[in-house]
Structure formats: C-alpha cells, structure tokens
C-alpha positions in Angstrom: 65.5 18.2 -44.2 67.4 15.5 -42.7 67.8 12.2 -45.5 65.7 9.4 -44.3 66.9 6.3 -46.2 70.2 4.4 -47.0 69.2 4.8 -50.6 69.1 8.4 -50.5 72.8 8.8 -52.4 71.1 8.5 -55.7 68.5 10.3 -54.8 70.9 13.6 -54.1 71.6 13.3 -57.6 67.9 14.6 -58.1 66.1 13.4 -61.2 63.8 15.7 -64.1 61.2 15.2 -65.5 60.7 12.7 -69.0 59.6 14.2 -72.2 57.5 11.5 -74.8 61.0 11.5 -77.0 63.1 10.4 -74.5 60.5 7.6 -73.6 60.3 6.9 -77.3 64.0 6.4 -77.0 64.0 4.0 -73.8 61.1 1.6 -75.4 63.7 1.7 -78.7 65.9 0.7 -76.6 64.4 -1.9 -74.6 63.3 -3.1 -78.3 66.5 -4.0 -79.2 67.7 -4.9 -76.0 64.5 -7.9 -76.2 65.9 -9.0 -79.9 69.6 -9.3 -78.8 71.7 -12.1 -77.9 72.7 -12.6 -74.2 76.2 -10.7 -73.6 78.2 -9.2 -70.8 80.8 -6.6 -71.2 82.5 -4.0 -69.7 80.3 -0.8 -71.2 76.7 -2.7 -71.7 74.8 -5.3 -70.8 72.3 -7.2 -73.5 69.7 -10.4 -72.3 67.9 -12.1 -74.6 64.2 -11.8 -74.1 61.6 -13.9 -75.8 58.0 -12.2 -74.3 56.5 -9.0 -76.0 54.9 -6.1 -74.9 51.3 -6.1 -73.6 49.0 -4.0 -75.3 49.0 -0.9 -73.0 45.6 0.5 -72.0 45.4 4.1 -71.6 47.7 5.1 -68.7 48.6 8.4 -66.0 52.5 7.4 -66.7 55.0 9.4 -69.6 53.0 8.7 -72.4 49.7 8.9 -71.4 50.1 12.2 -70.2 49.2 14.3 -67.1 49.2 13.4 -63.1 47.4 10.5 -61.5 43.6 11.4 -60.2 41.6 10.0 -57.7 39.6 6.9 -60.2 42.8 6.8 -62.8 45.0 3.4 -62.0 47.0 0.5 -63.7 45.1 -2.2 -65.7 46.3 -5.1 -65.2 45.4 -8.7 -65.8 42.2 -9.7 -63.5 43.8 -13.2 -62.9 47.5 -14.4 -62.0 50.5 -12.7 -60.1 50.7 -9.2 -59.8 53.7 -7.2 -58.3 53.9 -3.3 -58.1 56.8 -1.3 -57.5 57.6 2.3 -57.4 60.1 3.8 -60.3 62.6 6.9 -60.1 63.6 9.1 -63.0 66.7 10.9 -62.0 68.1 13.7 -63.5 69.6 17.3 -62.7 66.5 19.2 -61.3 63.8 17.5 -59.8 62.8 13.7 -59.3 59.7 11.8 -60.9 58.3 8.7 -59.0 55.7 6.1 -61.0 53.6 3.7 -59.3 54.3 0.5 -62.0 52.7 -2.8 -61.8 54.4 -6.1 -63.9 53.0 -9.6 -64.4 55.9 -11.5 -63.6 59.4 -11.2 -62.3 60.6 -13.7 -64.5 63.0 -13.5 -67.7 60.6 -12.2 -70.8 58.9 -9.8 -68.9 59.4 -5.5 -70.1 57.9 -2.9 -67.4 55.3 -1.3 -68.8 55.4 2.9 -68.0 52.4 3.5 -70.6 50.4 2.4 -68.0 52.3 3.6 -64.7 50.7 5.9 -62.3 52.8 9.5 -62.1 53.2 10.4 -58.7 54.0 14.0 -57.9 56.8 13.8 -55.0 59.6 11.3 -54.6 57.9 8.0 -53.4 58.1 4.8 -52.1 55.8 1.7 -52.0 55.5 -0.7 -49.0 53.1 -3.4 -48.6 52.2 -7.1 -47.3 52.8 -9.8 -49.5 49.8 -10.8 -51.3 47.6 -8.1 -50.1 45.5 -6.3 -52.8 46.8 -2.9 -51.0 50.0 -0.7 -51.7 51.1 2.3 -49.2 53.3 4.7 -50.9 55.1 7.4 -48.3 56.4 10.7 -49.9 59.7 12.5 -49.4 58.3 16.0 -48.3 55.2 15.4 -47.2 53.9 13.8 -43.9 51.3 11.3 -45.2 51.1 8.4 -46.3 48.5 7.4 -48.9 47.1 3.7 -49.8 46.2 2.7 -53.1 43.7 -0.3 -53.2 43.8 -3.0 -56.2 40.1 -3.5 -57.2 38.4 -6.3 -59.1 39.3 -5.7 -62.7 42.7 -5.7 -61.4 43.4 -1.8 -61.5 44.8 0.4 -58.6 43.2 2.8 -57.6 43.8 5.7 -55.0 42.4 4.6 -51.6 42.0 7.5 -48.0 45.2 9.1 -46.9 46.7 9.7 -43.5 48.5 12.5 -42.3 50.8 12.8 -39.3 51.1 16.4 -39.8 49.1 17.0 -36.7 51.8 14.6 -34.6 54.8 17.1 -35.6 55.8 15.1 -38.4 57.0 16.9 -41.9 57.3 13.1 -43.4 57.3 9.5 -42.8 58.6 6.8 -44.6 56.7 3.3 -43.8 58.7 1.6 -46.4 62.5 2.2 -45.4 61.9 3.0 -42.3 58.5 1.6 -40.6 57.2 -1.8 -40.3 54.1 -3.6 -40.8 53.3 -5.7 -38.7 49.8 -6.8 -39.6 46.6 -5.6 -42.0 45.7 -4.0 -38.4 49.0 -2.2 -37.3 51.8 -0.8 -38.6 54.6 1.4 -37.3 56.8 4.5 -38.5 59.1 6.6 -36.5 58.6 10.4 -36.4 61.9 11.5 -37.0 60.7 14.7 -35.9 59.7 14.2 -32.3 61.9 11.3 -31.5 58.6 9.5 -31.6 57.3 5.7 -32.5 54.3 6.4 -34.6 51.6 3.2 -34.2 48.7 3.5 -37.3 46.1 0.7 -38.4 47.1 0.7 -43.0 43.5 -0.8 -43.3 41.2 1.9 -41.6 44.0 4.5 -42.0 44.2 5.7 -38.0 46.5 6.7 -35.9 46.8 3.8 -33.3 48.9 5.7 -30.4 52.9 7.1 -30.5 55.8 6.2 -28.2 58.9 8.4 -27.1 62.2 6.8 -27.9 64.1 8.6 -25.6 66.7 8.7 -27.9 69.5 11.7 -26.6 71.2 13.9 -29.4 74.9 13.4 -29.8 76.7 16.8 -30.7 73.7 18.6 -31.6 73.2 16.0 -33.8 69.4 14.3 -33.7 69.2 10.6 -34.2 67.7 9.3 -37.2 65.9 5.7 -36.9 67.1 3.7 -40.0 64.5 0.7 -40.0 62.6 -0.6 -37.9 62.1 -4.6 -37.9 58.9 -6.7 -36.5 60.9 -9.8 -35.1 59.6 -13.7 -34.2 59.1 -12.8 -30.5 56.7 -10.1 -31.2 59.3 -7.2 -30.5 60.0 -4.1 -32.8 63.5 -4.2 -33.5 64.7 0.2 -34.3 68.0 0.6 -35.3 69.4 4.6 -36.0 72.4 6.5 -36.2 73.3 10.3 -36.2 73.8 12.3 -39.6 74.2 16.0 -39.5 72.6 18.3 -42.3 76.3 18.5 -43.9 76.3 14.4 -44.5 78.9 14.1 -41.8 78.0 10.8 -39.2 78.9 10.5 -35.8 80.9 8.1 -34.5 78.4 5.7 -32.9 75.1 3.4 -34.3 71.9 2.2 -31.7 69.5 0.1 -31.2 66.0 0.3 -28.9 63.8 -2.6 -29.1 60.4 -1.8 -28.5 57.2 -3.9 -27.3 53.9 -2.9 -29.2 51.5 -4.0 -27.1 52.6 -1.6 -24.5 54.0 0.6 -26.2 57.2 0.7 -24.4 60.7 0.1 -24.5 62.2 -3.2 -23.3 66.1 -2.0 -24.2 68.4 -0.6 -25.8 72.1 -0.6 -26.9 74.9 1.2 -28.6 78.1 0.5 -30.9 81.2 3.1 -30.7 82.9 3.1 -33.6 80.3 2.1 -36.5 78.2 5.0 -37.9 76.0 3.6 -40.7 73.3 0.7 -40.4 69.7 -0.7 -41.4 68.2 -4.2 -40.4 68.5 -7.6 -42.6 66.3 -10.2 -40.6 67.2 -14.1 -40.7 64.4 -16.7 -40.2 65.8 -17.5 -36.4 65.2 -13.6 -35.6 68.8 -12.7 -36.3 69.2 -9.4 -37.2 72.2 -7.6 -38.7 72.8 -4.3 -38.8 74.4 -3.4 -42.6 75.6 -0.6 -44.2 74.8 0.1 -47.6 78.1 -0.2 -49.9 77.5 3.0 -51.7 78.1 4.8 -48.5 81.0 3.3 -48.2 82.1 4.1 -51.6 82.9 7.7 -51.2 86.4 6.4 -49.3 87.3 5.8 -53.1 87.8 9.5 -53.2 87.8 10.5 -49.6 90.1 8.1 -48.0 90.0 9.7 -44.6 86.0 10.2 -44.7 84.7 12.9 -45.8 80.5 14.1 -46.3 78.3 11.0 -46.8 80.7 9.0 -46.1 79.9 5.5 -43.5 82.4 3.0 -42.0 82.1 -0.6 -42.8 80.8 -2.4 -40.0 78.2 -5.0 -39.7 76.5 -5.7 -36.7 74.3 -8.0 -35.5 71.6 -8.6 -32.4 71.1 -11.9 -31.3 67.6 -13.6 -31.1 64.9 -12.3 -28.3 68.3 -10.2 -27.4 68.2 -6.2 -26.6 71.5 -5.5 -26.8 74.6 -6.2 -29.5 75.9 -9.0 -29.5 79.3 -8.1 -28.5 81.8 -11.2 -29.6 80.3 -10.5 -33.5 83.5 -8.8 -35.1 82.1 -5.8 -37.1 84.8 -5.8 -40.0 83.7 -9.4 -40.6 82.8 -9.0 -44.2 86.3 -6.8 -45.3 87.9 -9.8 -44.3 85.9 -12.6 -46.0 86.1 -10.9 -48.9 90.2 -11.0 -49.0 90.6 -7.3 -47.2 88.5 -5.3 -49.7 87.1 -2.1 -47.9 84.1 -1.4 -50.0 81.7 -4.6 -48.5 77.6 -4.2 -47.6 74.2 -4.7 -48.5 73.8 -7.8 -46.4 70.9 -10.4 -47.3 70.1 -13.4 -45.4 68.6 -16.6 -46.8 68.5 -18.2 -43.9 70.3 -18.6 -40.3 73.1 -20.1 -41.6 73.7 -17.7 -45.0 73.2 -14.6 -46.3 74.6 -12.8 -49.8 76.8 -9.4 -49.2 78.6 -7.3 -52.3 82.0 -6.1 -52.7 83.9 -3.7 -54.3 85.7 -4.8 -57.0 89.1 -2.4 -57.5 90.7 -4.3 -60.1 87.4 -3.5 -62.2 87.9 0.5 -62.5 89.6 1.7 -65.3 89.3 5.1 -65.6 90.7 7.4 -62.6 87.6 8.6 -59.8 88.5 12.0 -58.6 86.0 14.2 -56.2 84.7 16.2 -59.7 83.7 12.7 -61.4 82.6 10.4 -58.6 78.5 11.5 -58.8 78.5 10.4 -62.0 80.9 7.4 -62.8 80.1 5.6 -59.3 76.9 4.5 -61.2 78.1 3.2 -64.1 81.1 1.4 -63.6 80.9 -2.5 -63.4 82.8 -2.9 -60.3 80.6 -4.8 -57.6 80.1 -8.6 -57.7 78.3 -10.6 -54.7 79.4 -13.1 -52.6 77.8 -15.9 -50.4 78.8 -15.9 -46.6 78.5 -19.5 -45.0 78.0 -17.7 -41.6 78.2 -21.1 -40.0 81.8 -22.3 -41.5 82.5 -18.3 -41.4 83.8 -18.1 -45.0 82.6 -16.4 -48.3 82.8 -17.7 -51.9 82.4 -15.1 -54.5 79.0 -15.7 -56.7 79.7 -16.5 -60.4 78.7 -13.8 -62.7 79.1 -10.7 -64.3 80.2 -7.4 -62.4 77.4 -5.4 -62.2 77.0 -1.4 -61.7 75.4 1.4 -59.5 73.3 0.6 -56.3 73.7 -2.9 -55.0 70.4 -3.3 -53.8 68.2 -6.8 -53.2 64.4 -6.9 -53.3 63.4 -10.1 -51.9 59.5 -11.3 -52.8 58.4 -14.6 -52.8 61.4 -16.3 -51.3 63.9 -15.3 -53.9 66.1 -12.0 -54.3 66.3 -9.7 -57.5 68.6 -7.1 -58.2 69.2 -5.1 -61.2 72.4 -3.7 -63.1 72.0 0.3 -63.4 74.2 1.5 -65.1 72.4 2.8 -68.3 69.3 4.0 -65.8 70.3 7.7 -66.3 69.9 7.5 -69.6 66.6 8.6 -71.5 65.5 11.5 -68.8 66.3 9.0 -65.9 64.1 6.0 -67.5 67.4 4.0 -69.3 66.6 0.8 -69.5 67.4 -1.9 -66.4 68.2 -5.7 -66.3 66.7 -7.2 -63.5 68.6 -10.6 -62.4 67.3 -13.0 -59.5 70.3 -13.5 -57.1 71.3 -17.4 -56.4 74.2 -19.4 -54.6 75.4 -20.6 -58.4 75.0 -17.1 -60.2 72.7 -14.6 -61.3 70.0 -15.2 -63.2 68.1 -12.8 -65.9 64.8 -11.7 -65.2 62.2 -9.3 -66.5 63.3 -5.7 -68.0 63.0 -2.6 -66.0 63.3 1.2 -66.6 65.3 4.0 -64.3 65.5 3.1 -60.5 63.6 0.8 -59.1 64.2 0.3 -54.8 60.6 -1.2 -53.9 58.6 -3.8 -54.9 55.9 -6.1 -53.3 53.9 -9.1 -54.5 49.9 -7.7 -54.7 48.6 -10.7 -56.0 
C-alpha cells in the first residue's frame, strides 16, 4: 500500500505493543520528570510541573486492559475545555494507536493513558473545533468511524462509514481530507483518483469527483492534503511516490469547487517532489515539505528512497495555479544556506514559523545503518520566524529540540513537542509538549509516545 501522509517516516519504524511494566516505567518517569527542576541539555530534557495526576477512572488504554467496545470511553470532566488527540506507540513489530483526551494544554498538565481508548489499527483523529465529535481514519482499513462526546463528558463510539464500496482500501480525513462543515466533508480516494464528498454528522456518502489526475512513469499520484479555502474552493495538492519510496520529479495542484463538484484548475511544479498545504488567514496557501523527508540527504546526499527536495511553494489567493515569481528554495536561504528547512506554519499573512536543521548540533557520525534510529533523538532542529513581508528570518530563542518537527495549532496558538525519549517504554517514553511563540518556546502539559493529532472538543 502506497504511504498516505507526510508523517508516515516514523511510522515505517512500526511500533509494538506496551506491556503494564513498561507503562509502570513511563508514569515513573513522568513522576520524576513533574518533581524536577526546569533543564535543557544535550541528552534529556526536564520541565518543572506543579499539577498532579487525576484520579483515573477505569479505562480501555494499557492499564486498564483489553480493546475499546462499543459503550467503553474516556471520562472526563463534565465542565471546562476538553481536547483529544490520538497517540502512537512505536516499536519493531506492529503499531498501537489510543484515542487520549487531556484537560488543558497548558504547563502542569500529564496525559492520562489509564483512561485512553486502545484502538486496534494505526489511527488518526480529525475534527472541528469545539464540536463534541471526533473522526478517527485508520491506516488499513477504508472507514472512517466517529466517536461522539456525551453528557457526562465520556466518548463514546458513534456509526461508521465505509468507502469500501467506492474502491477505496483506506481514507485518511485527517491528513489528507478536509472538513468543511458539520454537513460536508471531503477525502480523496487514492484508489480511484477520486474526490470523495461525505456528510461526518449523518455519516453518508454525499457524491465523488474524478480528478483527472494522469500517472507519471507508472507512478499514480497521491493527494497530500486537501484545504477548504476563504473563497469556498477546495484547495488538493499531490505528488508521485512509487512503492520503493523514490518521488518523481514534479508536485500539483487541482482546485476543486464543491458545490459542483468540478474542477475549476489546476497546475504543476517541475522540479519539487514533496508537499502538503499550510493556510494563511488571506487564503495563502504554501505548499511545504516536511523536514524529516528532507533529512535522509544527511546520509544520501544525492537522494536516495524517501528522500524529498526542499522546495516551498505557494498559491496565491482565489488563484488556480502557482504562483510562479515565489522562489521555491526561499527558506534554505533565510536560514543562512542550511539544506534541511520545512514544516511551514503561518500565523498570519505576513508570518509564519519554519524549522531548520541544525548541523553544528550532531555529534556522533549518521551513517545509512544508524540513521532510523538516531534521526529521532538527536537535538538538532531549532525554529525560526519568517517576516514574509520584510523577507527575512530570525531564529526562535530556545532549546534544540529532537525527532518530528511537527506543529498542532488549536485555539490560535501552536504546540509542538520534543521526542526524543518517545521510543522509550514500548513506544510510550515520556514527551514535553511546548507552545511555539515569536520570543521562544514555552512548556506545556506532558505527553507520552507520538502524538500528530489533536483537536479542541470542548
């Protein structure tokens, strides 16, 4: 099976299964982590946290044993924020997903797995902000299934939809669809070429559109993301990745009007293989590359498998096509020529936060044999913040951080987290969350393995 997300590098690195003693061992962990005093350096990282615990009620996750059933959910709070979020344990064999719920973002805040809901495929969860509804889409398997937040503040599994009967062997509505109201959301079919439309409330199909898309060397495009822009448009954006992880030379666009369906235009860009969307507030869009792909040149200099070019594009407001004057090795050189640059985030029209590569920072020697291992735990990214009006950078103040550079943003604000001890413990090592700002980063609540999703419920 074709991979179907920009975060799927980690994920190739599959995850097993924890036992109770390695949980044991993250919470011990995480215990002492909450008592320490705040500290950076090269091998760990320790925050001070001042909030405890909540009493966990019996849960479906690690320590409360067995896989979720319709009727078995989170408790939660009845009152206050809510945000869920879906967690990977990685490890040599097979990968665990949990459906997790927290409180609050903030700093003094530990995830809580007692009470998680195991999930039995790889999954993702995708969502409206502030809708008491989750949609979690699974990795080998072409449904997609909601889980509905009832009044005592529990989730609980809601219908699922299957697009098995549309050719579809999976979908993935939360990397790679968009939704666009309670009423209408849209995933592509990478299967068909397709543009599946489906109503998340009532759980339908809606009605499908053909992309058109052509193959390039035997090579079948693979939509990345798809964005719902200011004007009402569907922005898709796809390149071509064979099953051996090698790209072909060229990323696309096809912008798409739903109320049709039909397709209004589309574009491509010779010479860039790699890209997903990042929206601005004016309808911008950028097309990025994720700076792990890029990472394999550490290794493979001339390219190799899984390995993307570092080009950012971008799309112009209410515009179908590139726009073409935007240089796409814009961010190598704001960052003073380092090669290794992605993961762009807009805060607004006029900025947006990107990482780079930190060379300088690696201290032990990355050979082909090593790389899977060390390229998530070696404190070598840092961020910057692009003034895309004055066209320079500044780098953010702060501590390198390690593995996937990845930015969740909910309510406003951005949050990433430093993974580098996330393998630990059966996959669940224990993970600093920060919250992303022009003057540095700054701690929030404590997670556990991988966490690429997360959505504001309540």
């Amino acid at each position: 099976m074709r991979t179907s997300s920009g975060r799927e590098d980690r994920k190739r690195v599959s995850g097993a299964r924890s036992t109770s003693a390695a949980l044991r061992s993250t919470r011990a962990a995480a215990a002492a982590l909450a008592l320490g005093t705040s500290a950076c350096s090269d091998s760990a990282t320790v925050l001070e946290t001042s909030g405890q615990q909540a009493n966990p009620a019996e849960g479906t996750g690690p320590a409360g044993g067995g896989e979720a059933t319709p009727g078995e959910g989170v408790d939660t709070a009845q009152t206050g924020s809510l945000y869920a979020m879906t967690v990977h344990a990685f490890g040599p064999d097979s990968t665990t997903s949990y459906l997790v719920t927290v409180p609050s973002l903030e700093e003094g805040n530990l995830m809580d797995l007692d009470t998680a809901i195991e999930l039995p495929d790889y999954a993702n969860v995708g969502g409206i902000s502030g809708e008491p509804f989750v949609w979690l889409g699974y990795s080998n398997s072409p449904t997609v299934e909601r889980w509905d937040l009832d009044a005592s503040g529990r989730f609980v599994r809601g219908p699922t939809l299957s697009f098995a009967n549309l050719g579809a062997s999976s979908v993935s509505p939360d990397a790679q669809g968009a939704f666009i109201s309670r009423e209408l959301a849209a995933v592509p079919n990478q299967d068909t070429g397709e543009l599946i439309f489906w109503n998340p409330t009532s759980m339908e199909i809606v009605g499908s559109l053909d992309l058109e898309i052509p193959e390039r060397d035997g090579v079948p495009p693979l939509v990345r993301s798809t964005t719902a822009r200011p004007d009402g448009t569907l922005l898709l954006s796809y390149y071509y990745l064979s099953a051996e992880g090698r790209f072909v030379d060229v990323a696309g666009i096809v912008v798409v009007d739903p109320s049709g369906p039909s397709v209004l235009g589309r574009d491509e860009w010779e010479g860039c293989n790699y890209n997903y969307a990042r929206d601005a507030a004016d309808g911008t869009v950028y097309l990025t590359v994720n700076a792990s792909w890029i990472q394999g040149r550490l290794v493979y200099p001339d390219g190799g498998p899984w390995v993307a070019t570092p080009c950012l594009l971008r799309v112009l407001p209410g515009a179908t096509e590139f726009d073409r004057g935007f240089v796409p090795e814009v961010l190598s050189g704001l960052a003073g020529g380092r090669q290794i640059t992605g993961n762009l985030e807009p805060t607004s029209e006029r900025e947006a936060f990107f990482v780079a590569w930190q060379d300088e920072l690696v201290t032990a020697e990355l050979t082909p044999e090593n790389f899977d291992d060390m390229r998530y735990t070696i404190p070598a990214y840092k961020w910057y913040l692009w003034d895309i009006v004055g066209a320079q950078a500044v780098e953010v103040p702060g501590e390198p951080f390690a593995a996937l550079p990845e930015i969740n943003v909910v309510d406003g604000r951005m949050w990433y987290s430093d993974q580098r001890l996330a393998g630990d413990n059966g996959g669940l090592g224990v993970v600093p969350f920060y919250e992303l700002t022009p003057t540095g980063p700054k701690p929030a609540f404590i997670g556990f393995g991988t966490t690429w999703y997360m959505v504001r419920v309540r």
